[in-house]
VEXVO-745716 format. One record per atom (N, C-alpha, C): residue number from 1; atom name; x, y, z. Coordinates in Angstrom, 2 decimals. Each point is the difference from the previous one (the first is absolute). Example, Ala and Ser with C-alpha at 12.3 -4.5 7.8 and 13.67 -1.06 7.14 Angstrom:
REM VEXVO-745716
SITE drenti rose      c1      c2      c3
SITE      1    N   13.19   -5.69    7.80
SITE      1   CA   -0.89    1.19    0.00
SITE      1    C    0.90    1.20    0.00
SITE      2    N   -0.35    1.05   -0.72
SITE      2   CA    0.82    1.19    0.06
SITE      2    C   -0.77    1.09    0.73
//
This chain:
REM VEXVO-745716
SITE drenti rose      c1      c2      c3
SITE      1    N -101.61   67.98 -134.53
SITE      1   CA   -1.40    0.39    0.25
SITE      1    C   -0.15    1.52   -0.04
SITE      2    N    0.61    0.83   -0.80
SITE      2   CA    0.23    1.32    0.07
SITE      2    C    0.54    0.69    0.99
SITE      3    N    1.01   -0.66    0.80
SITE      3   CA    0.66    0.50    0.87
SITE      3    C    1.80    0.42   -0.50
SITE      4    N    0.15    1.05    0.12
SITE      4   CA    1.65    0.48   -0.91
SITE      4    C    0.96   -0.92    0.83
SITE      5    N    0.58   -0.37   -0.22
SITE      5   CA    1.57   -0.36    0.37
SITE      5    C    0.02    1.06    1.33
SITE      6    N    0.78   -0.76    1.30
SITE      6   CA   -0.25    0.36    1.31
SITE      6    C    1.61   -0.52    0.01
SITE      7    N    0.80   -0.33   -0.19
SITE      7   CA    1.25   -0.59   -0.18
SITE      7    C    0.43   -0.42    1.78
SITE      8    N   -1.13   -0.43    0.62
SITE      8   CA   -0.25   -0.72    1.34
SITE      8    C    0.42   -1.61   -0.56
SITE      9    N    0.47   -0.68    1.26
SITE      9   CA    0.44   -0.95    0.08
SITE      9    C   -1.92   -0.53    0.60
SITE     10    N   -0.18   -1.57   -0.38
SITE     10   CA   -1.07   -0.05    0.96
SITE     10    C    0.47   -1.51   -0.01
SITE     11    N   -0.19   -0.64    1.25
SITE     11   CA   -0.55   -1.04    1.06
SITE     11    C   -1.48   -0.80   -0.19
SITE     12    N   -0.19   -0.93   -0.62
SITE     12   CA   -1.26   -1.01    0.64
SITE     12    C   -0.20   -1.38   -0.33
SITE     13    N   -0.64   -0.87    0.85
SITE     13   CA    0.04   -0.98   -0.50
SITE     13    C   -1.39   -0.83   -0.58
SITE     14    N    0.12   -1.18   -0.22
SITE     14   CA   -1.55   -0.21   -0.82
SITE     14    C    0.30   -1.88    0.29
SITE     15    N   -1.90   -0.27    0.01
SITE     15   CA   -0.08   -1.52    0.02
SITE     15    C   -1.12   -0.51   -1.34
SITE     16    N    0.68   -0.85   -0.76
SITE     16   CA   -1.04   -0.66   -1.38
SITE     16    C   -0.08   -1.33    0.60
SITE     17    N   -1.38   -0.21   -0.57
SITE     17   CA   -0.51   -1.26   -0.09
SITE     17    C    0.00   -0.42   -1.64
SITE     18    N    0.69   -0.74   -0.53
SITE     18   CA   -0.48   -0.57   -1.08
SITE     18    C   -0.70   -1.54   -0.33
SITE     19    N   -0.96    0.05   -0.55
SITE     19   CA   -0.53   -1.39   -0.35
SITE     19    C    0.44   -0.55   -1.93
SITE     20    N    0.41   -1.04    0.47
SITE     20   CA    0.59   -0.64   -1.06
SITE     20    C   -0.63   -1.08   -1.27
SITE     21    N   -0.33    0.56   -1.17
SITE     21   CA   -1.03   -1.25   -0.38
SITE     21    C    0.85   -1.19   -0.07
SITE     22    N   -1.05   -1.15   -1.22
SITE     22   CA    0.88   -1.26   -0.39
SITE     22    C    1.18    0.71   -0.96
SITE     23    N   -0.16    0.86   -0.64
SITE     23   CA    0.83   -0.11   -1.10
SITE     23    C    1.48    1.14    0.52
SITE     24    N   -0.16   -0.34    1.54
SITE     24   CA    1.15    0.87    0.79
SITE     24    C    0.35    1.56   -0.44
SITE     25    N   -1.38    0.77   -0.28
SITE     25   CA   -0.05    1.06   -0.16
SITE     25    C   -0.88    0.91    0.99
SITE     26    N    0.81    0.95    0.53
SITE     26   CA   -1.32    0.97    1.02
SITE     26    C   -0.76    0.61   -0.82
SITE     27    N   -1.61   -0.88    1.39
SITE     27   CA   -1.15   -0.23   -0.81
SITE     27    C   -0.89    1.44    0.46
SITE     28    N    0.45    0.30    1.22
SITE     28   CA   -0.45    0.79    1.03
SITE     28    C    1.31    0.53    1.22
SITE     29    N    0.07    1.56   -0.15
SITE     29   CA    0.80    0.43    1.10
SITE     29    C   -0.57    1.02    0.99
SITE     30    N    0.38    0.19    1.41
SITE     30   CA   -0.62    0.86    0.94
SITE     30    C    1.84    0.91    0.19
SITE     31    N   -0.43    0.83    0.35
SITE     31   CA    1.22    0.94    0.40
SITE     31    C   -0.70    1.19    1.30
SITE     32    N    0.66    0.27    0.44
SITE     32   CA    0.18    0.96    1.31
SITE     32    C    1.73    0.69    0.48
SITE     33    N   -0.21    1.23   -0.38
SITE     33   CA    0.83    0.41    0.48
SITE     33    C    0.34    1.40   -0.01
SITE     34    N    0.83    0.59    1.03
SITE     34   CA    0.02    1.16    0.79
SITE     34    C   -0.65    1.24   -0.74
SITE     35    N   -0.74    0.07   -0.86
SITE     35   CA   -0.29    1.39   -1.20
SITE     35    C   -0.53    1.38    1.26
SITE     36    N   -0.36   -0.20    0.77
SITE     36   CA   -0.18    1.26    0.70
SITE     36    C    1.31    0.42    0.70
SITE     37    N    1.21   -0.98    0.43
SITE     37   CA    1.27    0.63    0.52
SITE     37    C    0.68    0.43   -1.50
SITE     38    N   -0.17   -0.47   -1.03
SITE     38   CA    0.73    0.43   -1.00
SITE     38    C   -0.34    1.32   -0.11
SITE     39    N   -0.87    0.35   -0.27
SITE     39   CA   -0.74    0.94   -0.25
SITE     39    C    0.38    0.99    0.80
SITE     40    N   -0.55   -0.60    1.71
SITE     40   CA    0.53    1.30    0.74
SITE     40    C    1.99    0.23   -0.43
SITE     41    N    0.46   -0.95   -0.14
SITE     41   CA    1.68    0.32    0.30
SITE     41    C    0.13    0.92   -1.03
SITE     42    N   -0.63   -0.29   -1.40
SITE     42   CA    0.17    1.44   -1.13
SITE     42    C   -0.41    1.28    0.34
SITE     43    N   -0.55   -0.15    1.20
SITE     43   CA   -0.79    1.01    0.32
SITE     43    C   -1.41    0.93   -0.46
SITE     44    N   -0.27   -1.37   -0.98
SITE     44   CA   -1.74    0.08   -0.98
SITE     44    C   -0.95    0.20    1.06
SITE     45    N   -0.13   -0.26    1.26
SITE     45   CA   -0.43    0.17    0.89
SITE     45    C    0.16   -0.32    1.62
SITE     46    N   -0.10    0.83    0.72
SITE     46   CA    1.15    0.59    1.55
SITE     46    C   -0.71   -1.54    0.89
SITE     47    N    0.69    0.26    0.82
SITE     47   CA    0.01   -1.23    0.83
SITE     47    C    0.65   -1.00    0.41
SITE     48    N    1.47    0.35   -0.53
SITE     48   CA    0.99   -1.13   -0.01
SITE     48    C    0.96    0.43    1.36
SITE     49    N    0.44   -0.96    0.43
SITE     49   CA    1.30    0.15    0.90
SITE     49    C    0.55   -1.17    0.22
SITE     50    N    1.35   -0.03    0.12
SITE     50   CA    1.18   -0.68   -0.26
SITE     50    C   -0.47   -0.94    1.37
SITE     51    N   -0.34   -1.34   -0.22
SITE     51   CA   -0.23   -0.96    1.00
SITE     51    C    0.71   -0.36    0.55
SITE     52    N    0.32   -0.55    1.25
SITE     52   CA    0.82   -0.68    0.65
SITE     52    C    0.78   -1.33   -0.54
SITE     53    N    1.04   -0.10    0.20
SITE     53   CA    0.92   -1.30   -0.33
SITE     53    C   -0.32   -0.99    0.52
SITE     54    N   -0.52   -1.15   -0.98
SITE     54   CA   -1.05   -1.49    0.37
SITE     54    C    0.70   -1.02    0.82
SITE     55    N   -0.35    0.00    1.04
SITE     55   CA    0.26   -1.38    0.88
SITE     55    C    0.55   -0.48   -0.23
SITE     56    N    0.55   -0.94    0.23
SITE     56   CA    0.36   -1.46   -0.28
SITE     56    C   -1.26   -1.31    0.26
SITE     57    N    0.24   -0.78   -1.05
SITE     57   CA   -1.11   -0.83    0.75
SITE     57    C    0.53   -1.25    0.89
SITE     58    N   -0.56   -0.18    0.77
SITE     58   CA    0.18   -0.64    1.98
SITE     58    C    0.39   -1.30   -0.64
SITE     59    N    1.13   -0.61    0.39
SITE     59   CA    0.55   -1.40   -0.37
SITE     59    C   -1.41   -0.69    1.13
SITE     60    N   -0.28   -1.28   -0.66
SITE     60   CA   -1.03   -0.65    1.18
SITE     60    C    0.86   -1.25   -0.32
SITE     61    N    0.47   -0.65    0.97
SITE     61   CA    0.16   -1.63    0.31
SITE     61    C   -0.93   -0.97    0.25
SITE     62    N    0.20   -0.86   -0.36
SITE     62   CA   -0.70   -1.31    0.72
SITE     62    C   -1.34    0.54   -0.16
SITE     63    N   -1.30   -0.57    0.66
SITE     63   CA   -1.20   -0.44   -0.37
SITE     63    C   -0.44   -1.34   -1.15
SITE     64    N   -1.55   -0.35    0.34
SITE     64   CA   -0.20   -1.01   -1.02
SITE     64    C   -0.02    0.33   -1.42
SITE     65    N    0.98   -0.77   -0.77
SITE     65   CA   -0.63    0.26   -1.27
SITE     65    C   -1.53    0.11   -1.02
SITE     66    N    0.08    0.96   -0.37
SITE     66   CA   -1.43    0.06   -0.54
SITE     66    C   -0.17   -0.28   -1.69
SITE     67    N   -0.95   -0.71   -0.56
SITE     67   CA   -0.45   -0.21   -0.78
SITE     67    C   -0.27    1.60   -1.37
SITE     68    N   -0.24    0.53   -0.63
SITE     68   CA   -0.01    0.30   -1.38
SITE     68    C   -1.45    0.44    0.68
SITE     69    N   -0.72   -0.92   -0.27
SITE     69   CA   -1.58    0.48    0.64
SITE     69    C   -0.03    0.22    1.30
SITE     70    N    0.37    0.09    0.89
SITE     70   CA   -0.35    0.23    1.23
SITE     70    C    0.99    1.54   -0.04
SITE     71    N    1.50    0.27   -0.61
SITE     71   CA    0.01    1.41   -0.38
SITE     71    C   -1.30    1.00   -0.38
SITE     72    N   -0.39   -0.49   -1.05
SITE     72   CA   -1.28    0.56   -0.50
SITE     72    C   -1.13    0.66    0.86
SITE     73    N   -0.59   -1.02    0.62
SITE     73   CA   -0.91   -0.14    1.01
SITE     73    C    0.34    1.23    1.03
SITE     74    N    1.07    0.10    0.51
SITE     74   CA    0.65    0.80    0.70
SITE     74    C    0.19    1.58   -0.13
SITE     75    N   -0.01   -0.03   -1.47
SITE     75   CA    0.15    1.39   -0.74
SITE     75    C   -1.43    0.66   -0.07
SITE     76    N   -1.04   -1.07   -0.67
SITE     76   CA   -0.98    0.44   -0.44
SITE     76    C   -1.19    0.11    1.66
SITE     77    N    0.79   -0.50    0.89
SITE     77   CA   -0.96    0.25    0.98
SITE     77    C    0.01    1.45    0.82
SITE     78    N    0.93    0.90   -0.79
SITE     78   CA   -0.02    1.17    0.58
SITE     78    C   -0.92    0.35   -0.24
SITE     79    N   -1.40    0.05   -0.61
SITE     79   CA   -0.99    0.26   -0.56
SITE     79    C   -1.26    0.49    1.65
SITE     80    N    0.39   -0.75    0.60
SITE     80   CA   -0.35    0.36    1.59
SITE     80    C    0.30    0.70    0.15
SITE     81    N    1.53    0.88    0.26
SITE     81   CA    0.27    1.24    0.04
SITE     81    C   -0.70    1.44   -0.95
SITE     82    N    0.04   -0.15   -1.25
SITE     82   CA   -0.12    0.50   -0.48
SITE     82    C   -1.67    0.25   -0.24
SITE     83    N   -0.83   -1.04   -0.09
SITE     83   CA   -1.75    0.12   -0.28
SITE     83    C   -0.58    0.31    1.40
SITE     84    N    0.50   -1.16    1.19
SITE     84   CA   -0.85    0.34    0.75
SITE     84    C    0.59    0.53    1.41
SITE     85    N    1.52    0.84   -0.38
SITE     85   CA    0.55    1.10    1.17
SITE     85    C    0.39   -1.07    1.44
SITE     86    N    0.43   -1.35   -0.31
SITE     86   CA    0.48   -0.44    0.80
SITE     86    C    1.59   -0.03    0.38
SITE     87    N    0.10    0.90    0.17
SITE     87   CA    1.70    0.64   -0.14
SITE     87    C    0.83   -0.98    1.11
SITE     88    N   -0.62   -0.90    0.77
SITE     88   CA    0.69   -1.20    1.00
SITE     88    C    0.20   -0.63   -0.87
SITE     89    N   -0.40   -0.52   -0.84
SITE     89   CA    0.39   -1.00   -1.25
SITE     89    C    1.58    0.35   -0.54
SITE     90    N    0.39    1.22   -0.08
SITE     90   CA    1.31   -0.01   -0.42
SITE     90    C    0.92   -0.13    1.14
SITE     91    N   -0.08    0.23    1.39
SITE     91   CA    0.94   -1.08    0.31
SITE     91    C    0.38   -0.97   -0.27
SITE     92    N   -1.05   -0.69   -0.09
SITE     92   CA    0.25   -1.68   -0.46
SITE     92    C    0.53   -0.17   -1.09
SITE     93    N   -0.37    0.57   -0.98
SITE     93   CA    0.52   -0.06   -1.55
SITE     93    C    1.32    0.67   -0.33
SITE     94    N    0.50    1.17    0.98
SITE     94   CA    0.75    0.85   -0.77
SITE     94    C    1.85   -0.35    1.23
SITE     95    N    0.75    0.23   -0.46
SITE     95   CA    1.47   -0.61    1.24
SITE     95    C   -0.21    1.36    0.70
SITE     96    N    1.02   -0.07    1.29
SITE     96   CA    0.12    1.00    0.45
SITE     96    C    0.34    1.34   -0.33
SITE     97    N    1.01   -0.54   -1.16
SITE     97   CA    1.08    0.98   -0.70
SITE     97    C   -0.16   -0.21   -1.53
SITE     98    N   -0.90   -0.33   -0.38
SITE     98   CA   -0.83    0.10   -1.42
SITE     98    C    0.85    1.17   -0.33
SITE     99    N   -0.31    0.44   -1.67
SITE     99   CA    0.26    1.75   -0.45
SITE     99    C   -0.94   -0.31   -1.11
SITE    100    N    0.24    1.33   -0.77
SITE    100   CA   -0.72    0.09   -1.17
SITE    100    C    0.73    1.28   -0.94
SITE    101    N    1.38   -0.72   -0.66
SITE    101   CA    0.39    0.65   -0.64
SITE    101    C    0.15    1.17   -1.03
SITE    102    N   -1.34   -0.38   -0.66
SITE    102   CA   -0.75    0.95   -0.85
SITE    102    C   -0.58    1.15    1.10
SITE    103    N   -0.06   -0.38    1.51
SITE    103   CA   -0.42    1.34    0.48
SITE    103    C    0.36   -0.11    1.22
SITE    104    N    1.37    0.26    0.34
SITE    104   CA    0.73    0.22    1.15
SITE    104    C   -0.53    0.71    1.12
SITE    105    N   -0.62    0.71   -0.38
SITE    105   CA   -0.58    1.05    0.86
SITE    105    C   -1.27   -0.74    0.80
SITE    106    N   -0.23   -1.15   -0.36
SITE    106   CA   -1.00   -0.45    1.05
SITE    106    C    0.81   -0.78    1.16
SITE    107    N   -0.33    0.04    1.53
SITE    107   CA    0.27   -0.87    0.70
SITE    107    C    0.38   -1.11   -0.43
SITE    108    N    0.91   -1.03    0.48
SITE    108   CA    0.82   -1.15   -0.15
SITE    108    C   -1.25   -0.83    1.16
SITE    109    N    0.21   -1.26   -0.96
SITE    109   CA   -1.01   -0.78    0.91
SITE    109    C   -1.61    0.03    0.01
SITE    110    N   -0.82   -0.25    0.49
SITE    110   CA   -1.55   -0.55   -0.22
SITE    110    C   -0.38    1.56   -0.19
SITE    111    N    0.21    0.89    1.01
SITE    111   CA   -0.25    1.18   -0.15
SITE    111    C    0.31    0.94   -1.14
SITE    112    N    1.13   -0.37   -1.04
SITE    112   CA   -0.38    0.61   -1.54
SITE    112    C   -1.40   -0.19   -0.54
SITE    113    N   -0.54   -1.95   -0.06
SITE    113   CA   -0.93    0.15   -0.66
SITE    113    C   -1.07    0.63    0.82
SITE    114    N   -0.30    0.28    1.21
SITE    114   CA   -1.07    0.16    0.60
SITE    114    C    0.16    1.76   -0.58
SITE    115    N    0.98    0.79    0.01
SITE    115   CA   -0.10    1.51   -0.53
SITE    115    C   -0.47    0.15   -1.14
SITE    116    N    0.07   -0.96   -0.91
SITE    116   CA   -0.49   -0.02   -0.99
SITE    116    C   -1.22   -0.50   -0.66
SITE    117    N   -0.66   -0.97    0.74
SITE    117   CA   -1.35   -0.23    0.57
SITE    117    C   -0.80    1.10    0.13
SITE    118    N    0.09    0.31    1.39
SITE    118   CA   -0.24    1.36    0.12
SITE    118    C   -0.36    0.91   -0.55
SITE    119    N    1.08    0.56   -1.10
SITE    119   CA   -0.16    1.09   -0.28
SITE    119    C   -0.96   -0.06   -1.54
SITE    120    N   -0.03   -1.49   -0.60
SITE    120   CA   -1.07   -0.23   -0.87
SITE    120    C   -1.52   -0.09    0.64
SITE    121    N   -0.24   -0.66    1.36
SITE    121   CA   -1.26   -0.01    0.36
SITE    121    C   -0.49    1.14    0.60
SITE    122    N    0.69    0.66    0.54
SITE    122   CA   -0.20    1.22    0.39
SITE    122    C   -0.86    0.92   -0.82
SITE    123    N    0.58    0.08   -1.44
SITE    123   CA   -0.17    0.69   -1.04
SITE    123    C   -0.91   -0.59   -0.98
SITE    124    N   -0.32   -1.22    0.06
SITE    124   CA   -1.00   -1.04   -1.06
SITE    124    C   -0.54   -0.84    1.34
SITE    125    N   -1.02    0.51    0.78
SITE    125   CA   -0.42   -0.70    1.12
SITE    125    C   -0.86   -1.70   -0.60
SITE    126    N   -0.47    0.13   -1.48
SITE    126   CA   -0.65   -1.41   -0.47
SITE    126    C    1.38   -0.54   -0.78
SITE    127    N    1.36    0.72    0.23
SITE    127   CA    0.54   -0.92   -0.37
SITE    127    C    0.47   -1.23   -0.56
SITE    128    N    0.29   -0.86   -1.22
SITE    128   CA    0.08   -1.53   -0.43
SITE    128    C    0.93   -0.15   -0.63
SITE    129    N    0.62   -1.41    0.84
SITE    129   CA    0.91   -0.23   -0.77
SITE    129    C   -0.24   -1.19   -0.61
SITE    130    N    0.19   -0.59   -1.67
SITE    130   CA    0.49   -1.24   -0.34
SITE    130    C    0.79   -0.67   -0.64
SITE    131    N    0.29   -1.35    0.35
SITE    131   CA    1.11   -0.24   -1.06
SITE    131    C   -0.49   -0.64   -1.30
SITE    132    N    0.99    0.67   -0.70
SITE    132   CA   -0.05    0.01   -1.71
SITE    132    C    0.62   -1.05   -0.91
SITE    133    N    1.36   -0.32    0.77
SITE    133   CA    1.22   -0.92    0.27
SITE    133    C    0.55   -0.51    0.88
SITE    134    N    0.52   -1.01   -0.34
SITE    134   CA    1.51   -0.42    1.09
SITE    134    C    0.42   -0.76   -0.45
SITE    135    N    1.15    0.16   -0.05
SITE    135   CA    0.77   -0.86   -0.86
SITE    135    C    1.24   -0.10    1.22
SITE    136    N    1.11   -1.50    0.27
SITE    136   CA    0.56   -0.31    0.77
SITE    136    C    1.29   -0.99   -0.07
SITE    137    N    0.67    1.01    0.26
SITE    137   CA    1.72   -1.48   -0.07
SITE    137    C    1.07    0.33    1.00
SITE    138    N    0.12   -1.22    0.90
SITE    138   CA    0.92   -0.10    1.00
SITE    138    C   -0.64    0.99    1.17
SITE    139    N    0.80    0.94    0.70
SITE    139   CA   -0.68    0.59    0.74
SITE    139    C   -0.31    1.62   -0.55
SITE    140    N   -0.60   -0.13   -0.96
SITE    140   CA   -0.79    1.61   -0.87
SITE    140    C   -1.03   -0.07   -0.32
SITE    141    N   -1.01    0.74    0.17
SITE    141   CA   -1.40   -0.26   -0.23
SITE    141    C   -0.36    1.22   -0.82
SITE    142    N   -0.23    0.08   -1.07
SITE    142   CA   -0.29    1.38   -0.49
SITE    142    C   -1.69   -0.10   -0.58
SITE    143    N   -0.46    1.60    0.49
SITE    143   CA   -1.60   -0.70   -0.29
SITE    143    C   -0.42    1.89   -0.32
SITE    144    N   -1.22    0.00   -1.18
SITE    144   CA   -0.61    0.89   -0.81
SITE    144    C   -1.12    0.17    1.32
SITE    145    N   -0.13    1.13    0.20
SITE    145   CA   -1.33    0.19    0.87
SITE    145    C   -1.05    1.29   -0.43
SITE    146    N   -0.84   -0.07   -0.27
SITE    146   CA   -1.05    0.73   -0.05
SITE    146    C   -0.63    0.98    1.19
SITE    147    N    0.11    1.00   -0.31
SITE    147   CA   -0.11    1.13    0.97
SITE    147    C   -1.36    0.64    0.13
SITE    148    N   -1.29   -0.05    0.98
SITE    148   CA   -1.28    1.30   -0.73
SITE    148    C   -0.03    0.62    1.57
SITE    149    N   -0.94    1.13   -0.46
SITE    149   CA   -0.55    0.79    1.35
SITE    149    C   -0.65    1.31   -0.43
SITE    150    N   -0.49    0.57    0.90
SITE    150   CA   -0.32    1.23   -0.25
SITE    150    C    0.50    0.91    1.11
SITE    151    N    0.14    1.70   -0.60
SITE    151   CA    1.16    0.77    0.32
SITE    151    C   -0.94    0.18    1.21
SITE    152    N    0.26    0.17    1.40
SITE    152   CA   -0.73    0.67    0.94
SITE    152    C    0.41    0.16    1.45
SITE    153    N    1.59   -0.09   -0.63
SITE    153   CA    0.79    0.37    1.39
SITE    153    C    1.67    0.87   -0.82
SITE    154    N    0.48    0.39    1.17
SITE    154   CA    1.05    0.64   -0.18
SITE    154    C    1.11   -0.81   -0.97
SITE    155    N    0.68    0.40   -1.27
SITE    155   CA    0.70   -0.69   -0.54
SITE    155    C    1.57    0.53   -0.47
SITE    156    N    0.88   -0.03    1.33
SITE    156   CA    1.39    0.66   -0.63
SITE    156    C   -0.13    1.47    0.03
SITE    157    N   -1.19    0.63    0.69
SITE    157   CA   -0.27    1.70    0.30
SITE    157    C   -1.42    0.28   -0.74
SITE    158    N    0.10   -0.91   -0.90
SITE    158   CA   -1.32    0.08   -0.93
SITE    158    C   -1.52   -0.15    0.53
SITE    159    N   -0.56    0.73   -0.10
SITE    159   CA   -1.37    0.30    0.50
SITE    159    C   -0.85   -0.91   -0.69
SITE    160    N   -0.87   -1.02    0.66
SITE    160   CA   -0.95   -0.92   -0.92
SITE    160    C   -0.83    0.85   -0.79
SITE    161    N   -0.44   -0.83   -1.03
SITE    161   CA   -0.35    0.44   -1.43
SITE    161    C   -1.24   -0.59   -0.23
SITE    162    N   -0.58   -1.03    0.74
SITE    162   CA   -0.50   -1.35   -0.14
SITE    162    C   -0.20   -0.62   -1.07
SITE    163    N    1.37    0.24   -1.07
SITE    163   CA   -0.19   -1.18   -0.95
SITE    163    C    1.05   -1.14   -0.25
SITE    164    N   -1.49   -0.79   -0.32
SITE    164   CA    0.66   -1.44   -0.34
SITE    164    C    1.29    0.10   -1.13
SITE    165    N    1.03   -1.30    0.96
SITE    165   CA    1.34   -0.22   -0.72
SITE    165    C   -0.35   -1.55   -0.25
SITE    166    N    0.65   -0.55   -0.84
SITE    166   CA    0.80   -1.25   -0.54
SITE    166    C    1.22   -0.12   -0.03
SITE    167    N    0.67   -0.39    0.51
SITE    167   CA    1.50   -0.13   -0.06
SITE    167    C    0.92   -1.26   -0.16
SITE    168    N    1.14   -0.59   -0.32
SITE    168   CA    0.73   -0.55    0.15
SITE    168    C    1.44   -0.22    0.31
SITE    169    N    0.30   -1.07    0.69
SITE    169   CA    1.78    0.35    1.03
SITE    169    C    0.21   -1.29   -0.10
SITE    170    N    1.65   -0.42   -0.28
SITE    170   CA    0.33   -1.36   -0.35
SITE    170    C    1.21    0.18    1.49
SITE    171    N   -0.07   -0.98    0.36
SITE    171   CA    0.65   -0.33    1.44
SITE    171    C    1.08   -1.33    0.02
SITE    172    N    1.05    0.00   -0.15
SITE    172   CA    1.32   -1.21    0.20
SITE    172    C    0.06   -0.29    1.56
SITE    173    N    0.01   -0.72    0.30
SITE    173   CA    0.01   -0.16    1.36
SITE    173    C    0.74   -1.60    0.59
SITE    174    N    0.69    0.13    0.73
SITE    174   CA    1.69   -0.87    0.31
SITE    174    C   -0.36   -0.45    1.01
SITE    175    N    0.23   -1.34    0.17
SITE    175   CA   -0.62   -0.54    1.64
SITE    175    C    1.14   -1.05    0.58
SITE    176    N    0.28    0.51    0.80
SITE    176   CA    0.88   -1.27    0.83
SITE    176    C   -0.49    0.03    1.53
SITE    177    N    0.09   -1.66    0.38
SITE    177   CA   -0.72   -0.29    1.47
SITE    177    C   -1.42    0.49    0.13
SITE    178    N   -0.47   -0.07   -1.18
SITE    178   CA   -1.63   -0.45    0.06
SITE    178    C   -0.43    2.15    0.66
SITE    179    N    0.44    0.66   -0.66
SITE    179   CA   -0.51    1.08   -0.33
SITE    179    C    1.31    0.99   -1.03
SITE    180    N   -0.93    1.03   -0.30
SITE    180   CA    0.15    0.53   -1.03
SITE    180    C    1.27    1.35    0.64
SITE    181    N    1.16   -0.23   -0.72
SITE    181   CA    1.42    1.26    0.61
SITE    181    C    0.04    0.83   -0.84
SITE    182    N   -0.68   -0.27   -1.14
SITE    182   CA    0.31    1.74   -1.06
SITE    182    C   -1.18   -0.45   -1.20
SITE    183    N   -0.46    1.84    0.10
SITE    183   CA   -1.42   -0.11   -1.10
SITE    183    C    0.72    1.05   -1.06
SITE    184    N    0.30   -0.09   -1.35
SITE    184   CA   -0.24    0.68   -0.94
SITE    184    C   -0.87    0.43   -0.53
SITE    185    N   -0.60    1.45   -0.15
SITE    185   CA   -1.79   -0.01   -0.53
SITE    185    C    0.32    1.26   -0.95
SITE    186    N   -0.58   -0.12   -0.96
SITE    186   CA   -0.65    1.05   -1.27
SITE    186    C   -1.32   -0.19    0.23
SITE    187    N   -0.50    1.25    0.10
SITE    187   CA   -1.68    0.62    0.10
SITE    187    C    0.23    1.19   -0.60
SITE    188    N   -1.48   -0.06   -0.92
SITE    188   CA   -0.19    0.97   -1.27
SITE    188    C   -0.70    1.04    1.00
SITE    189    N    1.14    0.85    0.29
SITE    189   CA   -0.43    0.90    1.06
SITE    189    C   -0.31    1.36   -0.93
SITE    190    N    0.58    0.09   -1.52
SITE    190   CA   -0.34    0.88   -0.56
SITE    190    C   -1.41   -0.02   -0.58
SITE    191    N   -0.35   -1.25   -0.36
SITE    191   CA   -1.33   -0.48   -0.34
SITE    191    C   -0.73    0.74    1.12
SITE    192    N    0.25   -0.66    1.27
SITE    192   CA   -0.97    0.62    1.13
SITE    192    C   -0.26    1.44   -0.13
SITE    193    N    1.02    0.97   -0.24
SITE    193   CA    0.18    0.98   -0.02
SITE    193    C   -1.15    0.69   -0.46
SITE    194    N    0.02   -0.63   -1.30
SITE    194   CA   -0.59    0.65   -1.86
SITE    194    C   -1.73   -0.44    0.52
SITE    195    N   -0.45   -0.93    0.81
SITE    195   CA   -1.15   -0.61   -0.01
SITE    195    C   -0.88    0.76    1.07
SITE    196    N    1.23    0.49    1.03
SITE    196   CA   -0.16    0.80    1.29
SITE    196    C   -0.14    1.84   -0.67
SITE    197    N    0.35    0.04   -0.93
SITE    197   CA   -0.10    1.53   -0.76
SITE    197    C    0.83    0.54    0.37
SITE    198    N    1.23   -0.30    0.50
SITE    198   CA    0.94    0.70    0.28
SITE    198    C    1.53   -0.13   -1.02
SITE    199    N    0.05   -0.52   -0.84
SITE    199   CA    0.54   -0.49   -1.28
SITE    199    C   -0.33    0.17   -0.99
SITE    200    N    0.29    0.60   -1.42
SITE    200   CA   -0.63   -0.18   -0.81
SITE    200    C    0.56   -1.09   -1.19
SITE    201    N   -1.03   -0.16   -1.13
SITE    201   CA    0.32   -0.82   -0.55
SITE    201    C    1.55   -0.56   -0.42
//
C-alpha cells in the first residue's frame, strides 16, 4: 500500500466467513482482521505496544450439555450488553475466568466484556449492535456483527467528532457449562478510525 519494506516481524490474527454455493465454489466471503495492529507494528502509524501474554482458557467440567442452538442463543444474547448497557447480563453469560485472547489486556472474566462495552457506549451513546451471522459447531459460535453510532463521547483519548460510523467485528466465541470461556474478536477498528477522521484513506 505504499509503505517501504519495514523489515519488522508482525503478529495478527483474522476470522472468514465463507458461504459456499451448489457448485462448491465461494459464492460470498467476509474477512476481518488485525489491519490497524499491522499497521501500527510497521510503524505506518504509532500506537502499538507489545500486549500481554494470553491467558489460558479456564478448563470448565461438568454442566448440562447444550444443544448447537441454544450455544447460539447464548452468544447472540450479548446484545443486552452491548445495545441496551445491561452490563449484569455478562455475568450470566460470560465464566468467571473467561479471556479474550486477541486482547489480553482486558480483564479475565464478565468484566473484560463489560470494559469493552463501556468504552463503545461511552463514546457512541446511540450505540447498535446487530447480528449479520452465526454460524455454529460443537461448542463455537462464530457470528458477523454490525456496528453503528455516532461519535459523541471520548474514544481511546479521541475527542468526539459527532460523526456517524458503520462498522463491523466478527467474534468466535467457546462455551463450556452453558457460558461463554474465550471470545476471539476482529473489529474494523481501522475502518472506525478513517470514518471518525482520524485515519486516512
Amino acid at each position: 500500500m505504499g509503505i517501504a519494506p519495514t523489515g519488522k516481524r508482525v503478529v495478527v490474527s483474522a476470522l472468514e466467513i465463507l458461504r459456499i454455493d451448489e457448485s462448491g465454489r465461494v459464492a460470498e466471503r467476509w474477512e476481518r482482521f488485525g489491519a490497524m495492529q499491522l499497521l501500527q507494528q510497521i510503524g505506518a502509524i504509532p500506537g502499538w505496544e507489545e500486549p500481554p501474554e494470553a491467558p489460558p482458557v479456564p478448563l470448565v467440567a461438568g454442566g448440562p450439555e447444550r444443544s448447537v442452538e441454544e450455544n447460539k442463543q447464548l452468544v447472540t444474547s450479548q446484545l443486552g450488553i452491548w445495545n441496551d448497557g445491561d452490563y449484569g447480563l455478562a455475568d450470566e453469560l460470560f465464566h468467571p475466568e473467561s479471556v479474550t485472547p486477541d486482547a489480553p489486556q482486558f480483564a479475565r472474566g464478565p468484566e473484560g466484556c463489560k470494559q469493552a462495552a463501556r468504552i463503545f457506549r461511552e463514546a457512541f451513546p446511540d450505540f447498535n449492535m446487530t447480528v449479520e451471522d452465526v454460524i455454529a459447531e460443537n461448542d463455537l459460535v462464530l457470528c458477523r456483527f454490525r456496528q453503528t453510532g455516532t461519535h459523541r463521547g471520548d474514544l481511546f483519548g479521541i475527542p468526539p467528532t459527532g460523526k456517524s460510523v458503520d462498522f463491523q467485528e466478527m467474534a468466535l466465541c467457546k462455551i463450556a457449562g452453558g457460558q461463554i470461556v474465550a471470545t476471539w474478536f476482529q473489529t474494523d477498528m481501522l475502518g472506525l478510525m478513517q470514518q471518525i477522521g482520524v485515519a486516512s484513506a
